[in-house]
C-alpha positions as CSV (number, residue, x, y, z in Angstrom):
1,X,8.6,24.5,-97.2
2,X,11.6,23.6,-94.9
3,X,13.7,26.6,-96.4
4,X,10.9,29.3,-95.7
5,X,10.7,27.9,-92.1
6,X,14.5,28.4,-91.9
7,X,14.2,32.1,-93.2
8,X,11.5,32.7,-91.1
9,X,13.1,31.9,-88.1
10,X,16.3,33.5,-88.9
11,X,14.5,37.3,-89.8
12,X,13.2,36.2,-86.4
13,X,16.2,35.4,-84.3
14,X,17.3,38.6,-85.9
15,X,14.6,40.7,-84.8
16,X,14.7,39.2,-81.1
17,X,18.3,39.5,-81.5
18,X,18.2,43.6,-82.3
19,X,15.9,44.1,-80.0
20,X,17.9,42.7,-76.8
21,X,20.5,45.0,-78.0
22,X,23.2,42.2,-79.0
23,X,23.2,44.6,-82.7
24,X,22.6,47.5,-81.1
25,X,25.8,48.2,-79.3
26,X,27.1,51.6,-79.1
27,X,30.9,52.2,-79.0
28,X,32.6,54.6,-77.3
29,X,36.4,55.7,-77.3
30,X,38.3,56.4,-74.5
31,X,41.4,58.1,-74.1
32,X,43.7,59.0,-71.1
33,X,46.8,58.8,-69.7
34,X,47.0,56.8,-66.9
35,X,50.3,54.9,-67.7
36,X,51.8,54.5,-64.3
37,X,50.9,52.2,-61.3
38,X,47.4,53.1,-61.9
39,X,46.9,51.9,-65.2
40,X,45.6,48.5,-64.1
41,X,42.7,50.1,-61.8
42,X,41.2,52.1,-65.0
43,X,41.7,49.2,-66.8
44,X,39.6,46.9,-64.5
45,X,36.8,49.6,-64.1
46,X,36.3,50.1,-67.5
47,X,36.5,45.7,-68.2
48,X,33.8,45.8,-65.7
49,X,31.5,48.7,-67.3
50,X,31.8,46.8,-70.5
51,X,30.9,43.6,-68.8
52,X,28.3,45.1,-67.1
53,X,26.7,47.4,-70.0
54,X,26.6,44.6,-73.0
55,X,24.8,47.4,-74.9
56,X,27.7,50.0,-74.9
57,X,31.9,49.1,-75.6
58,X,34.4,51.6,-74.5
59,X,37.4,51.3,-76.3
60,X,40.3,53.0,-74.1
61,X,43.5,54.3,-75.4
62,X,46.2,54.9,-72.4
63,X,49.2,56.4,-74.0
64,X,51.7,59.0,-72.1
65,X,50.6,62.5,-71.3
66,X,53.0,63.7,-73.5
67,X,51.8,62.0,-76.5
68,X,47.9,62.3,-75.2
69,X,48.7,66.0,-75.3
70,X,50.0,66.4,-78.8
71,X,47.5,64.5,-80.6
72,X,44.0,65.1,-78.7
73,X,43.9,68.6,-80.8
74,X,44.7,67.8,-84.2
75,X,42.5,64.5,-83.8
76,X,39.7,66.7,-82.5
77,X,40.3,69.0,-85.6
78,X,40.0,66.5,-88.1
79,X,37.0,64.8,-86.6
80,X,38.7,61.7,-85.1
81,X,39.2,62.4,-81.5
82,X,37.8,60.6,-78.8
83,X,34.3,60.6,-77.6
84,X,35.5,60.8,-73.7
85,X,39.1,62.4,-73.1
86,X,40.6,62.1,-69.5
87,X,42.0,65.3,-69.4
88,X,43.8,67.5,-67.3
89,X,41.7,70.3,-66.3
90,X,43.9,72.7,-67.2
91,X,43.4,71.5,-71.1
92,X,39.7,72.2,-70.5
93,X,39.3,76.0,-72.0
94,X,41.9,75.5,-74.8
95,X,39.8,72.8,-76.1
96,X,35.9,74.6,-75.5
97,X,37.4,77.2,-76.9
98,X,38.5,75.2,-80.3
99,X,34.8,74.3,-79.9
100,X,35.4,70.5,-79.6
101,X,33.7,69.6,-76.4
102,X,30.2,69.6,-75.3
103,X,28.6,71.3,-72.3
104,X,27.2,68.5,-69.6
105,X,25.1,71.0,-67.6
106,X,22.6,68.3,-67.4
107,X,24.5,65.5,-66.2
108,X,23.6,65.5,-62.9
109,X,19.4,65.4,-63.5
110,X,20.5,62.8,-66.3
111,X,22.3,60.3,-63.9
112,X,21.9,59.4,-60.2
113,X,25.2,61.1,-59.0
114,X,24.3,64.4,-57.5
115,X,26.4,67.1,-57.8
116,X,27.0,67.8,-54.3
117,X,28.7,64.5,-53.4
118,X,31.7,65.6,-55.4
119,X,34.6,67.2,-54.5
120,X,33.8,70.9,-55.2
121,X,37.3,71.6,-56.5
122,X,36.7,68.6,-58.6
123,X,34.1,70.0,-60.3
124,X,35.0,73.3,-60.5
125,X,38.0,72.5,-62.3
126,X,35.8,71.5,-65.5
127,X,33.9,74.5,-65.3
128,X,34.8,76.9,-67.4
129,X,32.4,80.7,-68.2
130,X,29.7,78.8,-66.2
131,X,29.3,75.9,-68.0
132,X,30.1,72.2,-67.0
133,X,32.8,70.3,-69.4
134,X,33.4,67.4,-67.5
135,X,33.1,65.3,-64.6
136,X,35.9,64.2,-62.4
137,X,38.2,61.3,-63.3
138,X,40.6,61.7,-60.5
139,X,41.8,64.8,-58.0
140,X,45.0,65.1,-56.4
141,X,46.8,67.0,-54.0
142,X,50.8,66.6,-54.0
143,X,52.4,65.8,-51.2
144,X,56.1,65.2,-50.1
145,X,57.0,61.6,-49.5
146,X,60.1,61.0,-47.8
147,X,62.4,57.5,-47.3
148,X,62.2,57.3,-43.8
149,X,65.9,54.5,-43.1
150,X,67.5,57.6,-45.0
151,X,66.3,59.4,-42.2
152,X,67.2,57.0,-40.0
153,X,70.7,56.8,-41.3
154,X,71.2,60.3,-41.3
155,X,70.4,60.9,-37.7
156,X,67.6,62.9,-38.1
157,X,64.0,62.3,-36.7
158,X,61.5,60.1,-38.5
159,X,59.0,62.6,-38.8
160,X,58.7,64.6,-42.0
161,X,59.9,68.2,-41.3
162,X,57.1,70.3,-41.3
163,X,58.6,74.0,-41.9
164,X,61.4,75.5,-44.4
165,X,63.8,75.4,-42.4
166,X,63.5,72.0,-41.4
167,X,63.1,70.9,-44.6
168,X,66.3,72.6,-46.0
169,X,68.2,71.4,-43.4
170,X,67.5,67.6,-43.5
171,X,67.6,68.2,-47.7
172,X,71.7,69.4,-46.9
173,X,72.2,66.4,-44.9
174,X,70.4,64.2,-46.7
175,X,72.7,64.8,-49.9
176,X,75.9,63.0,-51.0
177,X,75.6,63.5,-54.7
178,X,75.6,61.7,-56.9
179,X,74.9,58.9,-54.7
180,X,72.4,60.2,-52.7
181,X,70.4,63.7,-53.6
182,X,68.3,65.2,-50.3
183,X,65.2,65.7,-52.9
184,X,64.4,66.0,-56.5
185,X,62.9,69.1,-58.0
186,X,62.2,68.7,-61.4
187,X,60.9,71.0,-64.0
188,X,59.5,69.9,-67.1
189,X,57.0,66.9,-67.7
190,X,55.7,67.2,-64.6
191,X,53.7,67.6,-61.5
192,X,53.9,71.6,-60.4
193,X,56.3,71.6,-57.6
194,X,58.4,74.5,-57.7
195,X,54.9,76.8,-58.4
196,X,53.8,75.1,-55.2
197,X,57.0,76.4,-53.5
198,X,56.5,79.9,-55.1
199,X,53.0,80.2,-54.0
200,X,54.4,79.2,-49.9
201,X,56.2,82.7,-50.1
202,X,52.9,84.2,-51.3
203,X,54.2,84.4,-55.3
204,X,53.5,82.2,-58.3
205,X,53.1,82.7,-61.7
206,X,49.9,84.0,-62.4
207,X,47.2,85.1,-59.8
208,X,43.2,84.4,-60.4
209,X,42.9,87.7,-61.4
210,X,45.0,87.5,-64.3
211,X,47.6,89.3,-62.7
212,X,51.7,88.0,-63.5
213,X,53.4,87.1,-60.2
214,X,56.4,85.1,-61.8
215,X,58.4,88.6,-61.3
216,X,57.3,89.5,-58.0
217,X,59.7,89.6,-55.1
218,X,57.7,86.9,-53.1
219,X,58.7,84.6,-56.4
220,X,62.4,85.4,-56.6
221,X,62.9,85.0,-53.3
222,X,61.5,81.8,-53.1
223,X,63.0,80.7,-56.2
224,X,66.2,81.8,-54.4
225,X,66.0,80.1,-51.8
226,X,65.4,76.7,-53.3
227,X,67.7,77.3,-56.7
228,X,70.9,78.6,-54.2
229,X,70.5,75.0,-52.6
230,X,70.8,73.4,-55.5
231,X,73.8,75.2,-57.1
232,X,75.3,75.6,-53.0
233,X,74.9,71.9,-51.8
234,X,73.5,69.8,-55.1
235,X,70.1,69.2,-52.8
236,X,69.3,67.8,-56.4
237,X,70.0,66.7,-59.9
238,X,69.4,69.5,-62.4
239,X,67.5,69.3,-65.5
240,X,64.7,66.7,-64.4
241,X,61.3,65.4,-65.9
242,X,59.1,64.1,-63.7
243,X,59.6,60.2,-64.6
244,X,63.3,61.1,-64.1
245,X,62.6,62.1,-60.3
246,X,60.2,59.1,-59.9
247,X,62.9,57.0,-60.6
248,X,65.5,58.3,-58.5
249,X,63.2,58.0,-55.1
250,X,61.8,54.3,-56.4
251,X,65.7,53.7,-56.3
252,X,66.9,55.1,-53.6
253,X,68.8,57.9,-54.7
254,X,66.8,60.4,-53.7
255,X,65.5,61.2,-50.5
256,X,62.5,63.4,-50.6
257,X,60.3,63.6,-53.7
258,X,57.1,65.8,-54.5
259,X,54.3,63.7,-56.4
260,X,50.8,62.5,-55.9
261,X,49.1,59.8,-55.5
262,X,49.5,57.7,-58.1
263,X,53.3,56.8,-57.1
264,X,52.6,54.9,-53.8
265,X,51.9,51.4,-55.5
266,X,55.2,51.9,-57.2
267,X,57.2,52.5,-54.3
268,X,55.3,50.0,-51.8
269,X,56.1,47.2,-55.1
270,X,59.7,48.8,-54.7
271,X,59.8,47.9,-51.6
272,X,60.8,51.1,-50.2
273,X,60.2,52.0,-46.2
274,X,58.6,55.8,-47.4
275,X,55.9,57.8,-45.5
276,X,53.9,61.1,-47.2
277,X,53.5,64.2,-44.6
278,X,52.4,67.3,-45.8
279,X,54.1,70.2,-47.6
280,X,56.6,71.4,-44.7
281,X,55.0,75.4,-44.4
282,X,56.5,78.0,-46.0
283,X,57.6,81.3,-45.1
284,X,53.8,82.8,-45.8
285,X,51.7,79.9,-46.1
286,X,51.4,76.1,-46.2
287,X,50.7,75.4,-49.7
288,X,50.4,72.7,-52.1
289,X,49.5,72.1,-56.1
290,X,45.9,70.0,-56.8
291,X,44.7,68.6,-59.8
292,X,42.3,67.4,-61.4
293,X,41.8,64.9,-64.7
294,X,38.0,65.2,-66.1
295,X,36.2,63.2,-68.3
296,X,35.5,65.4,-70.9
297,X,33.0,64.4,-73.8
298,X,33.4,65.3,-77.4
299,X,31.3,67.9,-79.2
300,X,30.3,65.2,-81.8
301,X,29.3,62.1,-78.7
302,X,27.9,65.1,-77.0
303,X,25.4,65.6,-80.3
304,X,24.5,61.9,-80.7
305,X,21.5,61.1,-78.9
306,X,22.6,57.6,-78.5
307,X,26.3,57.8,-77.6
308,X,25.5,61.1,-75.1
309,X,23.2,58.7,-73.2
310,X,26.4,55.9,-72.9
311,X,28.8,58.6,-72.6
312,X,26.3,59.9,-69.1
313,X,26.1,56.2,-68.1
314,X,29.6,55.3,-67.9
315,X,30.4,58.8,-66.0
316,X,27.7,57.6,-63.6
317,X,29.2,54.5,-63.1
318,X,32.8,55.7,-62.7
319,X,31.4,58.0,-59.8
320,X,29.3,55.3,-57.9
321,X,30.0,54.7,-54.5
322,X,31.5,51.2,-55.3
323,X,33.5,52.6,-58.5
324,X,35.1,55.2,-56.3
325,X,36.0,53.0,-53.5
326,X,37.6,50.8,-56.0
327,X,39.3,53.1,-57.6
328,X,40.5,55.0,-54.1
329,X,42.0,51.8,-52.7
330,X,43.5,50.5,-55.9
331,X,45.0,54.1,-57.0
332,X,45.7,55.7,-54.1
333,X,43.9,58.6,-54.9
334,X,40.6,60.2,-52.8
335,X,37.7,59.1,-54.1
336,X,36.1,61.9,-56.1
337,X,33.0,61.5,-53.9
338,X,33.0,63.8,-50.7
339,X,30.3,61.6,-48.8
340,X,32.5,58.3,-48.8
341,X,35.7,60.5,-47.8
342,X,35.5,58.6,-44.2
343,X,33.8,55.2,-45.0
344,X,35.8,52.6,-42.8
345,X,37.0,50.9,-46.3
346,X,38.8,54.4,-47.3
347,X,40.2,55.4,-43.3
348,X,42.4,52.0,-43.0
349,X,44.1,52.5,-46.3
350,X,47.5,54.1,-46.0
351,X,47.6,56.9,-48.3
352,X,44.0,58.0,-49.2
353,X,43.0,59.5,-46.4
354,X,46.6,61.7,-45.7
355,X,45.8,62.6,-49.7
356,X,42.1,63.7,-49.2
357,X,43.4,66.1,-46.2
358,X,45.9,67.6,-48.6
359,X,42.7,68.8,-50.9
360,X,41.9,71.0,-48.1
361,X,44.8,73.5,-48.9
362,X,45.3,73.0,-52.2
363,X,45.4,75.2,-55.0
364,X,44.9,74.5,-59.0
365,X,47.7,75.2,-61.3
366,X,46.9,77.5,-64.2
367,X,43.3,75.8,-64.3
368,X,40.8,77.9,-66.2
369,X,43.9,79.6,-68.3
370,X,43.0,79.0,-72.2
371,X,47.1,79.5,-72.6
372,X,48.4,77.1,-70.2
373,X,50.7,75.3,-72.7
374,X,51.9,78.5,-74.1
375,X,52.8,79.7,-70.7
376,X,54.3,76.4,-69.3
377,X,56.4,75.5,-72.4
378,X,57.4,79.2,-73.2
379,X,58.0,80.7,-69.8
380,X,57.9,78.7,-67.2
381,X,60.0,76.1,-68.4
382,X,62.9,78.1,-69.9
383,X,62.8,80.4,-66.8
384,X,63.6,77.3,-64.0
385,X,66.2,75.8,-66.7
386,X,67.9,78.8,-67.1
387,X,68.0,79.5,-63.6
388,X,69.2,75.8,-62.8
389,X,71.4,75.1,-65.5
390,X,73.4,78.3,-63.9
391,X,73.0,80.4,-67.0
392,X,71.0,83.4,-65.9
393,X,70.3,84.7,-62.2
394,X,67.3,84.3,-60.4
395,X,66.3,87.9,-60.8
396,X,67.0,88.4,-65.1
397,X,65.5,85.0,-65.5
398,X,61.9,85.9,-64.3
399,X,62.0,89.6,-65.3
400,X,62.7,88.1,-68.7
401,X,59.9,85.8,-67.8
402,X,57.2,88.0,-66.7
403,X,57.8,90.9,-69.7
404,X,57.0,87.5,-71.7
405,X,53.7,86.0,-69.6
406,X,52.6,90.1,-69.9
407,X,52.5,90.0,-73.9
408,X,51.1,86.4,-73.9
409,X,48.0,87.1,-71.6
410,X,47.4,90.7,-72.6
C-alpha cells in the first residue's frame, strides 16, 4: 500500500512539476561576437533573462568575429547553427539568401516593443527586399578619439580638430615613429575607416544604386591624400588590423584612433586622459561609417512554435527600456531605443550621448550588399595594402580595383 502511495505521488509531483514548466524548458543558442570590453554587459543581460525566464535557457557562444564569421555558414548548412546570431548587418542578405534565416515581420505585434522606438537605421539595416531579419543588438557610429596630454605635449589645442586640414596637421606633429604615430588607419579586420574618409570627398566604394565609386576621382584623391601622409610623414604604421590599432592608442603609441563605442571601457581601465569629437569634415562632407549588429533568428527556431515564441521574448527583453539603459551605460553604445536617447541616466554618461549624435550623419557600410565579403576580402582589402605597402600607386590600385567590383556585382 505504502509503495502505490509513493508512485502515486511521484506521477504527481511530476505532473505538477511539467506543468510549472521546471521540464518544459526551452533552449536557445546564442552566438555573437562581443569579445572586447563589452563582453561582460551581454553576459549579465543574458544571466539575467535566464534568471528571469526559468522556462527558456539561452546558451551564448562569444567567439571573435573572425571566427563567428567563418563558421555561422557552414553550421547553418549543415543544420547546426544557432537559433539567434548577433550579426553584422551587413551578413544579413548573404545569409536570407542561403535561405537560413526567418522573416520576423511580426515581431513587433508579437512583443510589446513598438517599432517606432527604435532607431530607424537600426532597423533598416535588417531589412532586406521588405522583409524584417532581425532586430537590433547594438548600433554604432565611429568616431575619432584622441589622447588629449599628447595634445598637450605637442602644443596644440585640446580640442579635436574639426576639418582636414586640421586634422592632417596635428596627425604630422603628432608623429615621431615608431615611438609615437599621429593616428592609426588600419585596413583589414576592422571597423570601415578609410571608406568613411572616401565617402568625406564624396567617393566610396559602392553607391546605393549599385553604382562602383572605388575608381572615381573623389576616391583617389581622397585616398591620396591620406595614403601620401603615410608614406611622406609615417602619420601611421602600415599593414594594421583593427585589434592592432586598438592596441597602439590603449598604449600610447598612437595618438588619434577611429573606433566605436565599444573601446571606451578599455581605455578609461587604461587609464588613458582621451576625449571622442566627431569626424573632423572633409573636403565635401562630414561623414562617418554606422553599424549595426542584429539579432537574427534561424530558419529552423523561426519554424518551431515553441522556440519562435522564446526567441520573440528574449528580443523583447533585450529592447526594454531597462535592458537598453543597461546595456547603453555598461557598453558605451546608444541605446537602440530612440525614446530613451535623452533620459537623465543616458545624458550624464560620458560617451553615449556624443555616440548617439554621431548616428545622425552616419552612413552603413556595404549593408544590404549579398557580396560584401567577396568585395571586402577581394578588393577592398588588396587595393588599401597595395597602395600602403608602396607597391602600386593610388591611381592603378583602384582602377585595378573597380574593373574587379564591376565583374563581381554585374
Amino acid at each position: 500500500m505504502r509503495s502505490r502511495r509513493l508512485v502515486l505521488l511521484t506521477a504527481v509531483t511530476l505532473v505538477l512539476l511539467l506543468a510549472g514548466g521546471a521540464y518544459a524548458k526551452t533552449t536557445l543558442t546564442f552566438w555573437n561576437g562581443f569579445t572586447g570590453p563589452d563582453r561582460p554587459v551581454v553576459e549579465s543581460l543574458v544571466q539575467q533573462f535566464n534568471d528571469e525566464n526559468p522556462d527558456i535557457e539561452i546558451e551564448m557562444d562569444i567567439m571573435p568575429w573572425d571566427s563567428f564569421m567563418q563558421k555561422l555558414m557552414p553550421s547553418y548548412i549543415v543544420g547546426k547553427g544557432p537559433d539567434i546570431a548577433g550579426l553584422g548587418a551587413e551578413l544579413l542578405p548573404r545569409l536570407v539568401e542561403a535561405g537560413v534565416l526567418a522573416p520576423i515581420d511580426d515581431v513587433f505585434t508579437e512583443t510589446s516593443v513598438p517599432r517606432d522606438v527604435l532607431a530607424p537605421f537600426a532597423v533598416d539595416a535588417a531589412t532586406y527586399k521588405g522583409k524584417l531579419y532581425g532586430t537590433p543588438m547594438s548600433s554604432f557610429a565611429l568616431l575619432m578619439y584622441y589622447n588629449k596630454d599628447h595634445f598637450t605635449a605637442a602644443g596644440l589645442a585640446p580640442e579635436a580638430p574639426n576639418n582636414w586640414d586640421e586634422w592632417m596637421q596635428a596627425a604630422i606633429k603628432l608623429s615621431n615613429p615608431p615611438q609615437q604615430y599621429g593616428m592609426v588607419l588600419p585596413t583589414k579586420e576592422s571597423p570601415a575607416v578609410w571608406p568613411l574618409l572616401m565617402w568625406s570627398n564624396g567617393g566610396g566604394i559602392l553607391g546605393e544604386d549599385g553604382e562602383v565609386l572605388i575608381d572615381s576621382k573623389e576616391t583617389k584623391e581622397a585616398v591620396s591624400f591620406w595614403a601620401d601622409a603615410v608614406h611622406q610623414h609615417e602619420i601611421s604604421p602600415v599593414g594594421l588590423i583593427g585589434p592592432e590599432t586598438d592596441k597602439l592608442f590603449q598604449t600610447g603609441k598612437a595618438s588619434m584612433h577611429i573606433v566605436g563605442p565599444w573601446m571606451t571601457a578599455g581605455f578609461t581601465e587604461a587609464g588613458l586622459n582621451y576625449d571622442v569629437a566627431p569626424i573632423p569634415e572633409g573636403p565635401k562632407t562630414r561623414a562617418t561609417a554606422g553599424g549595426v549588429t542584429s539579432m537574427a533568428v534561424s530558419k529552423q527556431a523561426g519554424a518551431d512554435p515553441e522556440k519562435r515564441k522564446a526567441v520573440y521574448r528574449f528580443l523583447e527583453f533585450w529592447n526594454s527600456e531597462e535592458s537598453q539603459i543597461k546595456w547603453a551605460l555598461g557598453a558605451g553604445f546608444p541605446p537602440n531605443r530612440i525614446d530613451i536617447a535623452d533620459s537623465p541616466e543616458i545624458m550624464a554618461h560620458p560617451w553615449v550621448p556624443k555616440f548617439a549624435a554621431g548616428l545622425t550623419y552616419a552612413q552603413g557600410y556595404l549593408v544590404g550588399t549579398p557580396k560584401f565579403s567577396e568585395i571586402e576580402s577581394d578588393v577592398y582589402e588588396p587595393a588599401m595594402e597595395s597602395i600602403l605597402l608602396g607597391k602600386q600607386t593610388v591611381e592603378a590600385a583602384l582602377d585595378e580595383a573597380g574593373q574587379k567590383l564591376r565583374e563581381l556585382v554585374k
